[in-house]
N, C-alpha and C positions, 0 to 999 in steps of 0.2 A: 504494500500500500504506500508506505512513503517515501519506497528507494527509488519511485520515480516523481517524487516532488523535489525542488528545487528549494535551496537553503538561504537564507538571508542575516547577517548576523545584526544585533540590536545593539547598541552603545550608550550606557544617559553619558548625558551633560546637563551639568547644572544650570553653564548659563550657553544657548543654542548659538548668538550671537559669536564670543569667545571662540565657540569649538568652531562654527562653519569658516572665521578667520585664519584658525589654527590651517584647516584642512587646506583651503584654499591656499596660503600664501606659505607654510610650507610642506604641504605633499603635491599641490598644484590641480588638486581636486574641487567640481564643482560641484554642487546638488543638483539633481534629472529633473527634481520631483522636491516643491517643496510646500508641506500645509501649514499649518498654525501646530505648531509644538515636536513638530520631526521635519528631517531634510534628507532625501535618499540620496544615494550614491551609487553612480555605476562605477567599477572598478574591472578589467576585462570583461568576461561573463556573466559577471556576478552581481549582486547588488549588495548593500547595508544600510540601513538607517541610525542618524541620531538623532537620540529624539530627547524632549527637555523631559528633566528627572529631579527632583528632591534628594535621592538618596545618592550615594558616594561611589564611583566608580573604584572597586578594590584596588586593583593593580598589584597585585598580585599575582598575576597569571597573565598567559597570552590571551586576549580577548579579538583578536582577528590577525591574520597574517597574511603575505604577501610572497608569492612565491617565484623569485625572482632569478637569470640567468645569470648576473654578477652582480654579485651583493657587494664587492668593493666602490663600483661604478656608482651603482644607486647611492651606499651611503655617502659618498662621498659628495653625490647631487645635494641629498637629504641636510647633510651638515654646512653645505652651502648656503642652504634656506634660513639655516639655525635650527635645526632638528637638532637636538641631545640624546647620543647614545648611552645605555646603560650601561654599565663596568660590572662584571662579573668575578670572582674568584671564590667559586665556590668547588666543592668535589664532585668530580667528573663537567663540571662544566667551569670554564673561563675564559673570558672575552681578553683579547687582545686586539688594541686599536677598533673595542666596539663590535668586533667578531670574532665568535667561537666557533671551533670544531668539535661537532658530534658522529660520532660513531655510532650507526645503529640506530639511531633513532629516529621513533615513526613521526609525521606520516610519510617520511623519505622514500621518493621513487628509485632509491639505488642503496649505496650500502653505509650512509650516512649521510649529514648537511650541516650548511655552513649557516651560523643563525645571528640575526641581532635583535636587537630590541629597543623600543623607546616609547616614552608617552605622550599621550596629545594632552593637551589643554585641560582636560576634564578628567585626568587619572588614568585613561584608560592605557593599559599595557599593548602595545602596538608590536609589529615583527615583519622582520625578511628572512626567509629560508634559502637558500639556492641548494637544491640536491646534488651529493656529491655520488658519481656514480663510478 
């Protein structure tokens, strides 16, 4: 039933203004679609909405990712704009220069990927993968 529906991820922001700024001027992203309290997003295939929220974006975890063919190139666009990458040194994971090497890890189309990470505006935990095959 639902492995032929189509996934959309959800994001709050506290303030909608803020984040459509953030998205826009640095990922370069505009809203398709936008109503009174959410703004959509096309992003290749796919879509996401942000939409205005009261409560606190974790960040904590990845909450959407971007699955990219050189993740040097992009962040280096990305830190251009003023994007801030996350520093890692944790076990089995550590960022150098803002990307890590994972081995084995899913949802990798090969036999590991290369990852980074950052927040937008509203907390939310953001990502580049590029599969390392």
């Amino acid at each position: 039933m639902l492995a032929e529906c189509d996934v959309t991820t959800r994001l709050p922001a506290r303030d909608l203004n803020r984040a459509r700024k953030f998205y826009s001027e640095m990922l370069g992203l505009e809203p398709v679609e936008e109503r009174p309290g959410g703004l959509r997003y096309r992003s290749g295939n796919h879509f996401f909405v942000l939409f205005q929220s009261a409560g606190a974006a974790s960040g904590s975890h990845t909450q959407i990712a971007w699955e990219v063919s050189n993740i040097e190139e992009i962040v280096a666009a990305l830190r251009a704009r003023g994007v801030v990458f996350e520093e890692y040194d944790l076990p089995g994971l550590t960022t150098i220069n803002g990307i890590a090497e994972i081995a084995g890890n899913y949802p990798s189309k090969g036999i590991g990927e290369r990852g980074s990470w950052f927040k937008d505006s509203e907390g939310n935990l953001l990502s580049l993968g590029q599969p390392v095959r």
